[in-house]
N, C-alpha and C positions, 0 to 999 in steps of 0.2 A: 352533955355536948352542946356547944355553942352552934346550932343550926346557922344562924344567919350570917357568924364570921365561918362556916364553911362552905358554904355553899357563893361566897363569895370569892374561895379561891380554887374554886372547883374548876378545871378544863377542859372547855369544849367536849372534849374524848370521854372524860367523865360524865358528863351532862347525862351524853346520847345514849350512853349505857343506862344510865339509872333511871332517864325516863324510858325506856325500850323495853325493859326487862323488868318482871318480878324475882318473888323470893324464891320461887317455885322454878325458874327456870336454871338449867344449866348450861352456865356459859364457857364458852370455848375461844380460841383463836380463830380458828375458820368459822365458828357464828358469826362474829362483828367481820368477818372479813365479807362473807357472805349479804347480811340485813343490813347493816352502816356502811359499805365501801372501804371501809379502814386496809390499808395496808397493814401487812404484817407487824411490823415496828408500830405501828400506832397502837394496834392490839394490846400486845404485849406491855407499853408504857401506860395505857388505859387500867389492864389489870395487876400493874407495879403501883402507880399513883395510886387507887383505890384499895388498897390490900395495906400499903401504907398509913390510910385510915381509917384501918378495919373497917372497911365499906363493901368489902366481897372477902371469901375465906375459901383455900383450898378444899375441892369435895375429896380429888383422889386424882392419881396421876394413873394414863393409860399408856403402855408400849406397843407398839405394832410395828411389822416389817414390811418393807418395801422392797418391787425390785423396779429398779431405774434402766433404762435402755443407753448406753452408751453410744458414743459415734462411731464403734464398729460394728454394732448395735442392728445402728442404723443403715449403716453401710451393707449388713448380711441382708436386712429387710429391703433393700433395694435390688441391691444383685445377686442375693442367695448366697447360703452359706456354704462353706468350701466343701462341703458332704453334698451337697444341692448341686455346685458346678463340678464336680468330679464327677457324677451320674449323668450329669445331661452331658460331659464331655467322653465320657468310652462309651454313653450308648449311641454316640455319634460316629465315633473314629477308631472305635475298637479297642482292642488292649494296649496298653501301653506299659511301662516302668514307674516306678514311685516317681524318683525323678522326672522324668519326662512331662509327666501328669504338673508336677512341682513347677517346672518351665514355660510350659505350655501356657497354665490356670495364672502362672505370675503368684505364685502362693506358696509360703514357706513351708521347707520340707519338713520342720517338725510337724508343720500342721497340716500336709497332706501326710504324715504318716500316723497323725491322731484320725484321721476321718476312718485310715483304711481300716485300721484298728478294729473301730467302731461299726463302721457296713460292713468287717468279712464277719462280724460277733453274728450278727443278723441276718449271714445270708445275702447281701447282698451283692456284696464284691468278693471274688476270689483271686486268687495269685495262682498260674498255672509254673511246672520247672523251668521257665526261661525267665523266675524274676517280671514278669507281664501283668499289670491287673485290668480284669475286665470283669465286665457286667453280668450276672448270674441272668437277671431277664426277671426276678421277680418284680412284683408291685407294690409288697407292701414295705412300705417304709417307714413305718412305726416311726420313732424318734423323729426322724430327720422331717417328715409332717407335720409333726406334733412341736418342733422348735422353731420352724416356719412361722407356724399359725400363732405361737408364744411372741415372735417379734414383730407380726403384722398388728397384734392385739396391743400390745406396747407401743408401736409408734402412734396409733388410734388413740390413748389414752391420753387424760389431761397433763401437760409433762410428763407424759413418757413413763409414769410409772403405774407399775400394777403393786396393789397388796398383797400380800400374802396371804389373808381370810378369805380374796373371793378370788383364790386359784383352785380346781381340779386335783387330787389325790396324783395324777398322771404329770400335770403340768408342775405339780412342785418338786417332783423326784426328777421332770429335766429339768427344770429352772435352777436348782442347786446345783448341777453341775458347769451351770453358764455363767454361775455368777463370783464375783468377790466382795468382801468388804473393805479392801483396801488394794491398791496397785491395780487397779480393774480397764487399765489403758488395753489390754488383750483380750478384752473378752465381752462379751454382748451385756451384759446386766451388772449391774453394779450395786451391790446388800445395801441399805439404807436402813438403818433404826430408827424411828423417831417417837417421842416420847409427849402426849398431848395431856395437858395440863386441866383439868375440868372446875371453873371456877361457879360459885352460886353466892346471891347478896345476901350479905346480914342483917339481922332484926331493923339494924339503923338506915336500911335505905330506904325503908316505903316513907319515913319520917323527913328521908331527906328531897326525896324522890316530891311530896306533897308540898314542901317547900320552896322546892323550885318551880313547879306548876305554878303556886300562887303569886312565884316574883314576876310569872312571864318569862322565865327562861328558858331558852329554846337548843341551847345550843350551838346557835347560828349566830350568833352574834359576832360582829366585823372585829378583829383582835387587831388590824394593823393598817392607815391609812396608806393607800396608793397610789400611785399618779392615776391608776387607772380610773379608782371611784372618785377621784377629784377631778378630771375632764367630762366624765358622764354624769357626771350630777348627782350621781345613787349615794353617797355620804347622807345624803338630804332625808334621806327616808328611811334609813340605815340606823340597826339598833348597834349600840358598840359593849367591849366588854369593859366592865370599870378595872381602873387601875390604879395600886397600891403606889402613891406617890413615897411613901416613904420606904419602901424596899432598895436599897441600894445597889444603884447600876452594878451591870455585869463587870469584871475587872480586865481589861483587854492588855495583852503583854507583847508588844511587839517582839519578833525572831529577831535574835543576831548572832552572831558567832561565839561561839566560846571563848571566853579571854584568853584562857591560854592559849587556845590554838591561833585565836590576832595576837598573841604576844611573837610565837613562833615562826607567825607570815611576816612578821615585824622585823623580825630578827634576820631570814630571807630577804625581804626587800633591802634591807642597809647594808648585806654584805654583795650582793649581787649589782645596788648601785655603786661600790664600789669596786666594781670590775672581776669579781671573785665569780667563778663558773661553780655549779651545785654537783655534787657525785653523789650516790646513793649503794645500796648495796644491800644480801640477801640479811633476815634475821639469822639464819641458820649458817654458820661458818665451819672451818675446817682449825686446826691447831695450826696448820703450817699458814693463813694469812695473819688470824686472832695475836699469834703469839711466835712463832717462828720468826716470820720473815720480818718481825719488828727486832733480830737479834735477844728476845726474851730464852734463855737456856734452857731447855727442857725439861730440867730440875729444880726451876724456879720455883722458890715458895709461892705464887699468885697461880701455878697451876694444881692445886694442892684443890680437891673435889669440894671442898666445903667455899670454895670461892668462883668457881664456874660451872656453871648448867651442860651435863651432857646430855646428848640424845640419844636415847633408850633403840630406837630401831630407825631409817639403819646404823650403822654405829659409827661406818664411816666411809668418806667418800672414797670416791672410785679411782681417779688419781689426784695429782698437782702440777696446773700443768709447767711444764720444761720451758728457759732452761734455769725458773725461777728456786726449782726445786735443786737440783746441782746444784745453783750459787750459793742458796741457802745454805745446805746444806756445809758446804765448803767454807763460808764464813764462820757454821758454827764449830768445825772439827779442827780447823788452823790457822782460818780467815782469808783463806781465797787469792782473790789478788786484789783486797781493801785495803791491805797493809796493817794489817791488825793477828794477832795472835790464835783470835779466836777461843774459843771456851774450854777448845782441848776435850771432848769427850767424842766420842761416836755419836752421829746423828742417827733417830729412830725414823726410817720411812716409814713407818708404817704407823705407829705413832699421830706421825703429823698430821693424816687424814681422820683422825678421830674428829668426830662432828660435835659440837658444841653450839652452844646460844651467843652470838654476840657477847661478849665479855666487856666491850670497849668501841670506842670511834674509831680512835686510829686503825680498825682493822678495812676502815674504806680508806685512806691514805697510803696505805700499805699497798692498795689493789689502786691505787691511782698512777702510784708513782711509776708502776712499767707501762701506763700511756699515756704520761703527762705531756704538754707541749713544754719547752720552756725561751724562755721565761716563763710563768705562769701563777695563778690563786686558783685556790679552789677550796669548796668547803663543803659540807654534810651535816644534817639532824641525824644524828644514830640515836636508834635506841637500843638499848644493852640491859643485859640481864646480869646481874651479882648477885651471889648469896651473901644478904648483909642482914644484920639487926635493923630494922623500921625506928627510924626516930624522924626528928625535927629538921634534920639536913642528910638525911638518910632514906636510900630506898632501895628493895632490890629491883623494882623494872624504872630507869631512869634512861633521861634520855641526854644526851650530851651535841656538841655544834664542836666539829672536827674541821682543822682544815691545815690547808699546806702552801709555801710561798717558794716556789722554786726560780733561781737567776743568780748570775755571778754576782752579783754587788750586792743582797742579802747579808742582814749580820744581825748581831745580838741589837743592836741600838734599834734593827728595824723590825724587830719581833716584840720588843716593850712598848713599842709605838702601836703595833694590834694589840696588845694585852690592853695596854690604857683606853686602849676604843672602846675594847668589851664592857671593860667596869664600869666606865663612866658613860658614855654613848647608849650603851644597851643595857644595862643592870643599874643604871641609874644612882651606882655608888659614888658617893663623897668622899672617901677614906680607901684609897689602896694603899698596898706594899706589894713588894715580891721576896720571894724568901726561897734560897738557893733550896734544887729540888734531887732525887735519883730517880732517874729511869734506867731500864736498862736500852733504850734504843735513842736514846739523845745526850746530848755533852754540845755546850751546856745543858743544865736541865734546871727549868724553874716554875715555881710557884706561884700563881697570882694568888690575893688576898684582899676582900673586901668587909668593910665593917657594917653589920647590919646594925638597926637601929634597936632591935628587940635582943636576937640570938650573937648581938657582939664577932670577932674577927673571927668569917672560917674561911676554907680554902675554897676559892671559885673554879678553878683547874691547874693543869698541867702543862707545860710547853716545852721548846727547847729545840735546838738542832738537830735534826736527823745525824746520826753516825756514819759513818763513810759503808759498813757493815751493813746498812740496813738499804742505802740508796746507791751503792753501786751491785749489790747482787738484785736491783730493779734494773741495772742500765743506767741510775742518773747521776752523770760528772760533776754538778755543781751543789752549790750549798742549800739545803732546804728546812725550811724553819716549819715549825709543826705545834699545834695547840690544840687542846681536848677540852673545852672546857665545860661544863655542870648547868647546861640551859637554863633547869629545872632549878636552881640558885639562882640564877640570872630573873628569874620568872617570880621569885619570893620579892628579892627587891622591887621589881619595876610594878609590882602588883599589889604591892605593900601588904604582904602576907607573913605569918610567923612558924608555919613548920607546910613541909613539902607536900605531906596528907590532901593539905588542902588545894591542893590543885585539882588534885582527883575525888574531891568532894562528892557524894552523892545527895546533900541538900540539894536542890536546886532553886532556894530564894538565896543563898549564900553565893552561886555562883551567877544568878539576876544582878548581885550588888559589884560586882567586880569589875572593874576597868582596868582600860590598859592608859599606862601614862600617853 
């Protein structure tokens, strides 16, 4: 062992141990806490550091038990315990009722009916036929003295705690039943394990130990210049510790925000300076907003179990409210008064309350439209649950950016005017199409389509005109244009990223090198 390159990177906390102590002695936490002043944490990384350099070696690990005085504890030690003021209160005032005593003392009736319990075991309190407890008039109070003098001795001690090896055969038999090891907010004492760690030095300290005596190292040596020792002069006289100029600085990483979630506030601020208001809505939905009142048929292959998340308990909601449920319904068995046919089967009420995961956005558009103003914008981050295959433009929890344009003079030409904002504006694509699409809650219905530089043309969402079906059983008269689109897409381009995964990264240097355009 290279003495003079260790004892050169030895610290302070080390030093004071090695010169303080032989081999002979056995060190603990509460020794250096005790003889060096060390805090606890200093302790501890004093005999981490050194253990590290096989310069101290485990003797043996001790366990002992504690009991800790609580702040009701503390509370019984100040104003006596409810066994304490139930005796000084009927040897004052005479017999009274559980209750009463309960009203009276301001103390809960389970807990005045554990006291009486406990004094009628003893002799001390009785209950005469009128339901009345009074004072039998003895004096010995066995227990109820004996857990007095247990919590006056507990607030006397250093923190409050007593051990368990210097209590009384008497005092442990009541102290287990005051105490707990965990949830102990109810009860005077609270179990505390702890486990003390017994450390002693190895062959190598007296060698190292002798080597620092002869550098004059003390210990004390000044580790960091301060305004303080540079106004008082004391730098002057002051031994310092040497320092390893070629250890390379600390790495300091400033905080910022997640990319993708500034991609998301990004995506927020450009639609909201554009006059668009935000809706939001629960994760957990019902079938009749998710997929009903979008005119999706009940029988729809997309509600087929292998493509939507139900919820196991409860199963399903309590109602839907009126009179969205009639309309619905009504659009879907002949079409109401949409002007539409409707789907021709019998609607399932009961059905429709089945609770499911978000599926989709549109199921906040759907809850927008019976209290939209109009004219109006409005838009939403959903995030939606699918059961899908994981790949590269694939995910089952994604989140999508829904929104809706309601007003008479709306049309197709003013819906490809948002879509081109999306692509280009926010997803940062070069190369769009649109590619005629089927919903079943819009006509027209289309496609946007964006070409990535890696993963080539995939679909970035869905859009298209609300059906007369879907926005007049909401109430809404005029034309309303509607878009789902695939954020979490939008987020690949502008992030210059090549599969979805990595947004939700768990590297965290991968997600340091990330910016938002």
């Amino acid at each position: 062992m290279d003495i003079q390159s260790l004892i050169k990177n030895l610290h302070p906390l080390e030093i004071k141990v090695l010169l303080k102590y032989s081999r002979t002695d056995e060190l603990t936490v509460d020794l250096l806490q005790k003889d060096l002043g060390y805090k606890e944490g200093h302790a501890n990384q004093a005999f981490s550091w050194l253990a590290g350099k096989k310069i101290v070696e485990v003797v043996r690990r001790e366990s002992k038990t504690l009991y800790e005085i609580t702040d009701v504890g503390r509370l019984y030690a100040r104003e006596g315990t409810p066994e304490q003021r139930i005796i000084s209160y009927l040897k004052e005032s005479g017999s009274h009722t559980l209750p009463e005593i309960a009203l009276a003392l301001n103390i809960e009736n389970k807990d005045v009916g554990s006291a009486f319990g406990m004094l009628s075991k003893q002799g001390v309190l009785a209950m005469n036929a009128e339901k009345k407890v009074a004072w039998t008039g003895t004096s010995e109070l066995g227990v109820v003295d004996l857990t007095a003098a247990l919590l006056q001795k507990a607030v006397a001690a250093p923190d409050g705690l007593l051990e368990q090896a210097s209590l009384s055969s008497d005092e442990l038999s009541i102290i287990g039943g005051l105490a707990k090891k965990r949830g102990a907010g109810d009860v005077p004492f609270r179990m505390v394990e702890r486990e003390t760690v017994v450390y002693r030095l190895t062959g190598d300290a007296d060698e190292v130990a002798g080597a620092l005596r002869q550098a004059g190292v003390t210990g004390n040596e000044i580790g960091a210049v301060t305004s303080k020792i540079l106004s008082d002069g004391s730098w002057k006289n002051a031994v310092f510790r040497g320092y390893n100029i070629s250890v390379p600085p600390a790495r300091i990483i400033p905080g910022r925000n997640n990319p993708y979630v500034s991609f998301l506030e990004s995506v927020k601020d450009k639609l909201c300076s554009l006059g668009f208001e935000e809706f939001d809505g629960p994760l957990v939905e019902t079938e009749f907003w998710n997929s009903d009142a979008l005119f999706m048929p009940q029988f729809h292959a997309a509600r087929d179990i292998h493509d939507v998340y139900y919820v196991k308990n409860p199963t399903h909601a309590k109602y839907i409210e009126e009179p969205y449920l009639s309309n619905v319904a009504a659009a879907h068995e002949n079409g109401g008064d949409t002007g539409s046919r409707g789907w021709n089967y019998t609607f399932d009420r009961d059905f429709t309350r089945r609770l499911i995961l978000r599926s989709q956005g549109t199921v906040l558009s759907a809850h927008q439209l019976a209290k939209a103003r109009i004219p109006g914008k409005y838009f939403g981050i959903a995030r939606c649950f699918r059961y899908d295959k994981v790949d590269a433009t694939h995910l089952s929890d994604f989140y999508q950016t829904e929104g809706i344009v309601l007003g008479e003079e709306v049309n197709l030409k003013t819906l490809l005017g948002f879509l081109e904002m999306f692509a280009v504006e926010i997803a940062g694509a070069t190369d769009v199409k649109y590619v005629p699409g089927y919903f079943p809650f819009t006509e027209p219905s289309i496609e946007v389509h964006i070409k990535h530089p890696v993963l080539g043309w995939f679909e970035l969402g869905g859009s298209g005109i609300f059906r007369p079906e879907v926005t007049k059983a909401m109430g809404v008269n005029v034309p309303v244009l509607a878009w789902g689109i695939g954020i979490d897409r939008m987020a690949l381009m502008a992030l210059g990223l090549n599969d979805l995964r990595e947004l939700f990264s768990t590297d965290i240097e991968q997600v340091r090198l990330r910016k938002t355009r």
